[in-house]
Every structure is written in structure tokens, then in C-alpha cells.
Steps between C-alpha positions, in 0.01 A plus 500: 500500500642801405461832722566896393563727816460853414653672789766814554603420839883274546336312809174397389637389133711247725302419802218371220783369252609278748214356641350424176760318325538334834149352412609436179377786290687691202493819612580781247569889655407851352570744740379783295174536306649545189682167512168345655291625176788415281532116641045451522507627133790222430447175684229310671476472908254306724516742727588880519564675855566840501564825687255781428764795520816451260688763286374493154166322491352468813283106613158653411613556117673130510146357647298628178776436264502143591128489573338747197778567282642126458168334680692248657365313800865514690392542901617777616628541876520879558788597789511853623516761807229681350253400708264741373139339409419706206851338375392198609145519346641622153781199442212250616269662155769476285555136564687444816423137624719618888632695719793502786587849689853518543697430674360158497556122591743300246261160640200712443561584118678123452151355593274766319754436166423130561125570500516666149733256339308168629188609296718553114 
């Protein structure tokens, strides 16, 4: 199963790096939006988790490119400090299947990944 992390910050790109391919995953990193939109347009993922707030493209515009522009199904875990439920509200309508308010629990987004991937 093969994993895109769309996330700015050093720490969290390796906290979740590691315990994914741990569990076995291919786990592929974008830690700006530009590379995330460049690497969605370009390969296939089971699974997308991303940060909302990155330089260039920011995790609302990757959730509807992947879910309008491209209309994939890819899950999408959303990880962020915004915690603000207008935010929130608006990456749920454009397709967001989850959400995890940083900073969060590596076991907690291992077993919520798990829960996506066992239904493809």
C-alpha cells in the first residue's frame, strides 16, 4: 500500500515515516504543496494524508484536486493545528474522509490509516 504525506514540518514527516513503513507501508513525502500537487497529478496512492497549511498550495486545494479535479477516491487523513471548525467544516465538503489535530498520536493515525486501507 502506498502512502503520500503532504506535510512541511521535519518532525512529523519522520515521526509518521517511521511508523508507517514500520507497518509495512511505502510511504512517499512532499513537504510542500507544490511537490504534493506535482506527485497526485503523477502517480497513484491508496491513501493521501496531508497538512492543511504548506508553502505553495495549501491541504484544502490538494483535497479538491484529488477529489474534483482528478475525482479520485484516495482517503484522505487531514493533519493540522488549525483547529478552527469552519476549516474543519470546509476540507470535510471538499472530500475529506478524516481528521487528527496536531500534535497527535503516531498509534492513533497507524490505526485510523489501517481503517482506510482494509476497505481498498
Amino acid at each position: 500500500m502506498k502512502i503520500l504525506v503532504c506535510e512541511d514540518d521535519y518532525m512529523v514527516i519522520k515521526a509518521i515515516e517511521h511508523k508507517l513503513t514500520r507497518e509495512g507501508y511505502e510511504v512517499d513525502v512532499a513537504n510542500d504543496g507544490r511537490m504534493a500537487n506535482e506527485k497526485l497529478r503523477s502517480k497513484e496512492y491508496d491513501l493521501v494524508i496531508t497538512d492543511l497549511l504548506m508553502p505553495f498550495t495549501g491541504g484544502l486545494e490538494l483535497i479538491n484536486l484529488l477529489k474534483n479535479d482528478l475525482q479520485k477516491s484516495t482517503p484522505i487523513i487531514v493533519l493540522s493545528k488549525v483547529g478552527n471548525e469552519e476549516t474543519i467544516i470546509e476540507a470535510f465538503k471538499l472530500g475529506a474522509d478524516d481528521y487528527l489535530t496536531k500534535p497527535f498520536s503516531p498509534n492513533e493515525l497507524s490505526i485510523r490509516v489501517k481503517r482506510f486501507l482494509i476497505k481498498r
